[in-house]
VODRENTI-510184 format. One record per residue: z negated, x, y negated of N, C-alpha, C in turn. Coordinates in steps of 0.2 Angstrom, whole numbers, padded with zeros to 4 digits, always signed. Atoms other than C-alpha are relative to their C-alpha. Example, Ala and Ser with C-alpha at 12.3 -4.5 7.8 and 13.67 -1.06 7.14 Angstrom:
2
+0000+0004+0006-0039+0062+0022+0000+0004-0006/+0001-0004+0006-0036+0068+0005-0003-0004-0005/
END
This chain:
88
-0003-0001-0006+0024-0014-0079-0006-0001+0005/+0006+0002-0004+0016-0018-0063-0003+0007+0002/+0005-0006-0004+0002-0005-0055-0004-0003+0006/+0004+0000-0006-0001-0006-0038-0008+0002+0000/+0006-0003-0001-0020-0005-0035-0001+0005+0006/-0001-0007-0006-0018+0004-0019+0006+0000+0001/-0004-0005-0002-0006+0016-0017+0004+0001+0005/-0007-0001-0003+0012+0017-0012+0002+0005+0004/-0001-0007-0002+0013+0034-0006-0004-0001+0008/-0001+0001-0006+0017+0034+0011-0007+0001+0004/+0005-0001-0004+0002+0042+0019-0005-0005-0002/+0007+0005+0001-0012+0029+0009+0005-0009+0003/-0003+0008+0000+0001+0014+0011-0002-0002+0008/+0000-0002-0005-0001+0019+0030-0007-0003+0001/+0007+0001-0001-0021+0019+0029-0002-0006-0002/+0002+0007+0001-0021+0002+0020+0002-0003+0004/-0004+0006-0006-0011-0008+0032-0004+0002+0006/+0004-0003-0006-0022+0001+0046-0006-0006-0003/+0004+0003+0001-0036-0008+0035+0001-0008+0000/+0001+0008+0000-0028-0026+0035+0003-0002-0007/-0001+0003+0006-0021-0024+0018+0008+0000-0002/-0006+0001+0002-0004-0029+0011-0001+0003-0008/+0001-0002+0006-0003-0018-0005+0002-0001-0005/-0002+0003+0005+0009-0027-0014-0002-0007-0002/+0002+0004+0002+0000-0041-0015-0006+0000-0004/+0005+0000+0006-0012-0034-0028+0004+0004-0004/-0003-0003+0006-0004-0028-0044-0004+0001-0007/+0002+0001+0007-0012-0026-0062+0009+0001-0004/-0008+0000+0006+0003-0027-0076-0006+0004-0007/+0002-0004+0005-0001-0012-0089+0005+0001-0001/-0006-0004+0004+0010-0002-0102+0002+0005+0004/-0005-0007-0006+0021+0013-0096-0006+0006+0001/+0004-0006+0001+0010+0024-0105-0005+0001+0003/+0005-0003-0004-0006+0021-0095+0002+0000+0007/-0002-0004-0003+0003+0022-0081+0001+0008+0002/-0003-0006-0002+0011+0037-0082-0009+0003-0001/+0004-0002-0002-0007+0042-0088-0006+0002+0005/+0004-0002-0006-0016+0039-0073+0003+0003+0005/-0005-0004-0003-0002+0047-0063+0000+0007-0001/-0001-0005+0000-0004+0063-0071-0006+0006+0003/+0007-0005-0005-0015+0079-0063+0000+0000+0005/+0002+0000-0007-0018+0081-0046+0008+0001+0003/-0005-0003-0003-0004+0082-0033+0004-0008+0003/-0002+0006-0003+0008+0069-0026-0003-0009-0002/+0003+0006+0005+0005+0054-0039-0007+0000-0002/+0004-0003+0004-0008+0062-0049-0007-0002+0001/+0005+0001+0000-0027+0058-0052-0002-0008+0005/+0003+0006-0003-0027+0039-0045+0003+0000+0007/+0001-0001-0006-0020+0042-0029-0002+0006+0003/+0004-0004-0006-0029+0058-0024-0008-0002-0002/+0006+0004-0001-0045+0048-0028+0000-0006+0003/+0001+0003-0005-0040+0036-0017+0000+0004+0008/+0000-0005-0007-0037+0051-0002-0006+0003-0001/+0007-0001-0003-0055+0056-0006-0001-0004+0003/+0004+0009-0004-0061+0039-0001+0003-0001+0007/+0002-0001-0008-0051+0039+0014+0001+0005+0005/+0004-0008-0003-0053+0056+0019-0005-0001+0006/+0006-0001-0002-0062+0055+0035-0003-0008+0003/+0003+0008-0003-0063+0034+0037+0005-0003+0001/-0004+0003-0003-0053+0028+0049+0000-0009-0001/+0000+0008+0003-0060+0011+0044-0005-0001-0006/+0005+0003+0003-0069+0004+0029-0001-0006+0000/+0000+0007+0001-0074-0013+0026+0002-0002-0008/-0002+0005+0007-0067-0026+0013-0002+0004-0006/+0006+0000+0004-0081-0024+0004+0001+0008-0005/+0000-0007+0002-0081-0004+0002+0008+0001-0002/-0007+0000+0003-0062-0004-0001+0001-0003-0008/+0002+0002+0009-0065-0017-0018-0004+0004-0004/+0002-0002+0005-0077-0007-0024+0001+0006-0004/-0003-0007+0003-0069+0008-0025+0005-0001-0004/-0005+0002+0003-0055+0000-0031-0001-0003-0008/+0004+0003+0004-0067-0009-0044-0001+0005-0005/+0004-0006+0004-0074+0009-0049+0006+0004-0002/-0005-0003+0000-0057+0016-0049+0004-0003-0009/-0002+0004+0007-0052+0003-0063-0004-0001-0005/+0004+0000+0007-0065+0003-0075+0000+0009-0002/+0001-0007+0002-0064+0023-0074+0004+0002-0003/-0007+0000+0002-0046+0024-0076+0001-0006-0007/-0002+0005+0006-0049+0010-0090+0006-0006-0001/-0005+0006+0000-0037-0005-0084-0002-0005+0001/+0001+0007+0002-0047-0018-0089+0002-0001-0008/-0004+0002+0003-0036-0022-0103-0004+0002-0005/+0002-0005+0007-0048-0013-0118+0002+0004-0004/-0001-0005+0003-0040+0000-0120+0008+0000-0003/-0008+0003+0003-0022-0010-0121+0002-0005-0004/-0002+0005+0007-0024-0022-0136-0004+0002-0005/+0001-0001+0007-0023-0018-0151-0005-0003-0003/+0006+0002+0004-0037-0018-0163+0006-0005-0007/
END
């Protein structure tokens, strides 16, 4: 399925477009399961969207730059470079 890199939920979809960013045009394509995974805990679409409301907590702008790297740090943490989705 696809996964939005940044988040759909109204109040971040908001903060991205504020930064210049069009959210559906970055997607990863993962299984269901790691989805729902990163989805789960936290409040209002689980661990990877309230680790993106950390990050804009407070920053009315970030640059480019600081946006990919979070988003960078966000995906190797959550494990969506593809490692952990093919089978040995």
């Amino acid at each position: 399925m696809k996964h939005h890199i940044f988040p759909q939920a109204p109040d971040l979809a908001a903060w991205f477009q504020q930064q210049g960013l069009n959210i559906h045009q970055y997607t990863l394509l993962i299984p269901r399961e790691v989805h729902i995974r990163i989805h789960l805990g936290g409040q209002r679409g689980g661990r990877w969207n309230e680790e993106w409301r950390h990050f804009t907590r407070g920053r009315l702008r970030a640059t480019p730059e600081e946006i990919w790297q979070h988003a960078i740090k966000l995906i190797v943490k959550y494990d969506l470079t593809g490692a952990s989705m093919v089978p040995y």
